[in-house]
Backbone as CSV, one residue per row, in Angstrom:
resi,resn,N_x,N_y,N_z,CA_x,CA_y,CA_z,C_x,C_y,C_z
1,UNK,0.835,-1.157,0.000,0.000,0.000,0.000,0.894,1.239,0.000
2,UNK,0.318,2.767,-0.905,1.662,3.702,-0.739,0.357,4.767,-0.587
3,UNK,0.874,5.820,-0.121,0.331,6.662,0.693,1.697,7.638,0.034
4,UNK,1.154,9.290,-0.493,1.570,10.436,-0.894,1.381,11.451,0.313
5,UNK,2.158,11.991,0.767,2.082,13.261,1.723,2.904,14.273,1.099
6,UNK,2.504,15.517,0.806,3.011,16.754,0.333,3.699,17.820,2.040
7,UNK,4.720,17.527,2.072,5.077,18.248,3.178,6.125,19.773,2.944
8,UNK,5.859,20.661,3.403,7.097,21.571,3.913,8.492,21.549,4.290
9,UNK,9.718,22.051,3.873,10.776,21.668,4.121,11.236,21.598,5.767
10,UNK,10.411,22.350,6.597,10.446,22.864,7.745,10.061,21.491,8.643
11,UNK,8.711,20.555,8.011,8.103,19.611,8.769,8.174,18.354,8.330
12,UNK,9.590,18.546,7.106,10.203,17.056,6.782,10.862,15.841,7.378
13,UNK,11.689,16.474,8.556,11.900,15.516,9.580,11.058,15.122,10.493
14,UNK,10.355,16.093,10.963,9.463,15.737,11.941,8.531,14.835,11.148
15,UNK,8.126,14.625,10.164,7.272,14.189,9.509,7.566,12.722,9.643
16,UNK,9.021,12.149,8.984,9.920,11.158,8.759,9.887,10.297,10.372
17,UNK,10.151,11.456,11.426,10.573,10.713,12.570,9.226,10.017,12.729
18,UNK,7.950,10.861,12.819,7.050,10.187,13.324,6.181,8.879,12.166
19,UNK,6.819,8.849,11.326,6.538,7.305,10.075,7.653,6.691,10.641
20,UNK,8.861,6.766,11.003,9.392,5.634,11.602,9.128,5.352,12.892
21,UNK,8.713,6.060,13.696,8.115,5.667,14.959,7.038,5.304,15.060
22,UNK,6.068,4.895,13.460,4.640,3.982,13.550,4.900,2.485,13.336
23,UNK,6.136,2.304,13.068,6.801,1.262,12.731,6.280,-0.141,11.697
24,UNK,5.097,0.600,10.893,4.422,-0.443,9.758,5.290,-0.008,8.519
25,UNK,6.274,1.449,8.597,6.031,1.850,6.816,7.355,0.867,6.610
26,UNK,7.434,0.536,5.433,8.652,-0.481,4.842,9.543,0.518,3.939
27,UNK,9.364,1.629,3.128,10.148,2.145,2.564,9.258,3.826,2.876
28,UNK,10.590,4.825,2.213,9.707,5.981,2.634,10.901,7.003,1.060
29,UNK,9.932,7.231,0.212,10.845,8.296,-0.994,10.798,9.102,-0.948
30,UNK,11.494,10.380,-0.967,11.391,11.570,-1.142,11.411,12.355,-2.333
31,UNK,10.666,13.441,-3.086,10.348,13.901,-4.143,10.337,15.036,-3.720
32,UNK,11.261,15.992,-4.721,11.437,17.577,-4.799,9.759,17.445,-5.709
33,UNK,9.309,18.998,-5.624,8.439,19.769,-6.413,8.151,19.135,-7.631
34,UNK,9.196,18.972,-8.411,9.114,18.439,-10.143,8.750,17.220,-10.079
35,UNK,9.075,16.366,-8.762,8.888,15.071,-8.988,10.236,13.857,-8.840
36,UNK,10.685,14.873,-8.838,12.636,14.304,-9.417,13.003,13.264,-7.577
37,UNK,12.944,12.095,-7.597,13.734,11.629,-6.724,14.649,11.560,-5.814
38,UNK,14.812,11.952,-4.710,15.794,12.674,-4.064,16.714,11.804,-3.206
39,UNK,15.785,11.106,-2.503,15.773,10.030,-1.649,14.994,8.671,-1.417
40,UNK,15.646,7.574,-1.461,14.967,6.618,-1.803,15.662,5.574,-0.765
41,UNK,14.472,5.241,0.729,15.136,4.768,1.872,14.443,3.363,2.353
42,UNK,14.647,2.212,1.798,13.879,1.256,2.399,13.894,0.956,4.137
43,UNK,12.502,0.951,4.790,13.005,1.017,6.467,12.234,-0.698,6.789
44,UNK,13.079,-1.465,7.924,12.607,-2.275,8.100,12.314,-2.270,9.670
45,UNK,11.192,-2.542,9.585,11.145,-3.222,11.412,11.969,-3.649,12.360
46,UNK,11.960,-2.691,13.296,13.095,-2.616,14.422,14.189,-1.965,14.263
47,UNK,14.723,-1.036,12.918,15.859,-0.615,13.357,15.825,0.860,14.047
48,UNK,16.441,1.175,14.444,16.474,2.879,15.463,18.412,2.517,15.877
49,UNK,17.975,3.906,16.300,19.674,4.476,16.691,20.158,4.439,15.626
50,UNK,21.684,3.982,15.949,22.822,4.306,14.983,22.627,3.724,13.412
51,UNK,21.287,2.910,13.800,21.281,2.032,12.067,20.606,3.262,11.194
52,UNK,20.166,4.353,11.844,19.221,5.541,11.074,20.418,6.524,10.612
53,UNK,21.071,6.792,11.664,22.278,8.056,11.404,22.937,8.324,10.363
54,UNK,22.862,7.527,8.863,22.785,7.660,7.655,21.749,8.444,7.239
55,UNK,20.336,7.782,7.485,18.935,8.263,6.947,19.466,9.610,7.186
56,UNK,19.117,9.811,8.422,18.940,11.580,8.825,20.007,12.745,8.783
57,UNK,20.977,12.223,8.282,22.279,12.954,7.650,21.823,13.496,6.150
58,UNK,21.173,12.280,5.799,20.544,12.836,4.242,19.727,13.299,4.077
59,UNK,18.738,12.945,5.051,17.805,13.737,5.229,17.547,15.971,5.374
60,UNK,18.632,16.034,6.254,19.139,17.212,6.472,19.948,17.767,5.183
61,UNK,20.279,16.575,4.616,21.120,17.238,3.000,20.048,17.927,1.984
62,UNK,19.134,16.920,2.046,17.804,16.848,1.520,16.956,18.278,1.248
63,UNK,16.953,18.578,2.490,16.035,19.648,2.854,16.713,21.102,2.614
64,UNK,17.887,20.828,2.211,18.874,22.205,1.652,18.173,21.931,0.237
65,UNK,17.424,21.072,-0.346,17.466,21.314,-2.017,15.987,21.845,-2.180
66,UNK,15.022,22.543,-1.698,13.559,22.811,-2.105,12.842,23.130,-0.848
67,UNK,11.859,23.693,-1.193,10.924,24.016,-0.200,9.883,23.033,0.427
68,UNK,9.540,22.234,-0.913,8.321,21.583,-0.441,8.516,20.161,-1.279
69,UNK,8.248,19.396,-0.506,8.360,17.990,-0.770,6.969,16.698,-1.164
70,UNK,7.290,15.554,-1.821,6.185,14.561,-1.582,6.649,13.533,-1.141
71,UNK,6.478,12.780,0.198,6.767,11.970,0.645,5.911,10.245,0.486
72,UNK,6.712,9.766,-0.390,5.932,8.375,-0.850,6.471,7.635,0.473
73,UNK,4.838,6.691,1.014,4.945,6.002,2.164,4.158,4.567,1.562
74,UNK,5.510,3.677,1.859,5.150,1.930,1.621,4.766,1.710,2.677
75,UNK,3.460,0.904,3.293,3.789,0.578,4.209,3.329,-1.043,4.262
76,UNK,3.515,-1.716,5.304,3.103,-3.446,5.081,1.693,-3.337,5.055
77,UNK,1.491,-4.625,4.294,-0.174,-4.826,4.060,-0.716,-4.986,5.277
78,UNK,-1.859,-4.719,4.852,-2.581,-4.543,6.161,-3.349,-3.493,7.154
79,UNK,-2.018,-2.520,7.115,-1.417,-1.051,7.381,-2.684,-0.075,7.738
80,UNK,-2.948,0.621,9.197,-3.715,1.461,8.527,-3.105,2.827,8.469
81,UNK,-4.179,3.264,7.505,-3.448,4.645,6.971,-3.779,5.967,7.613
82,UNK,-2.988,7.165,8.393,-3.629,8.148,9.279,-3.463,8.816,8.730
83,UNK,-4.319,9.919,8.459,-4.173,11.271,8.166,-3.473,12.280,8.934
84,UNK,-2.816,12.948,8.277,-2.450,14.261,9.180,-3.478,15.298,9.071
């Protein structure tokens, strides 16, 4: 199942932290404005700490390139889906 969220450059991490802290999504992409691919992060169940400290290094790289983002969310079947 994938799930599109259009976020702000401002509420991109916060956004990220709290999809890995629901701990169903399996991958999570990031898309500048045009569409163009930025980031492309498969996440699996159970990892945190130091196994992320890659993610969120790029993440922060990330957010130097655009204002506003679309965040593609995989998550396992089943999954339910929350709105913000």
């Amino acid at each position: 199942m994938q799930e599109e969220v259009k976020v702000a450059a401002g509420k991109l991490k916060d956004t990220l932290k709290a999809l890995v802290r629901e701990g169903n999504v399996r991958r999570v992409v990031i898309r500048n404005a045009e569409g163009r691919t930025l980031l492309d992060m498969p996440l699996t169940a159970g990892i945190a700490g130091a196994v992320l400290a890659p993610f969120w290094v790029a993440v922060t790289g990330v957010v130097a390139l655009a204002k506003e983002f679309t965040v593609v969310i995989e998550r396992h079947d089943g999954a339910v889906v929350k709105a913000d």
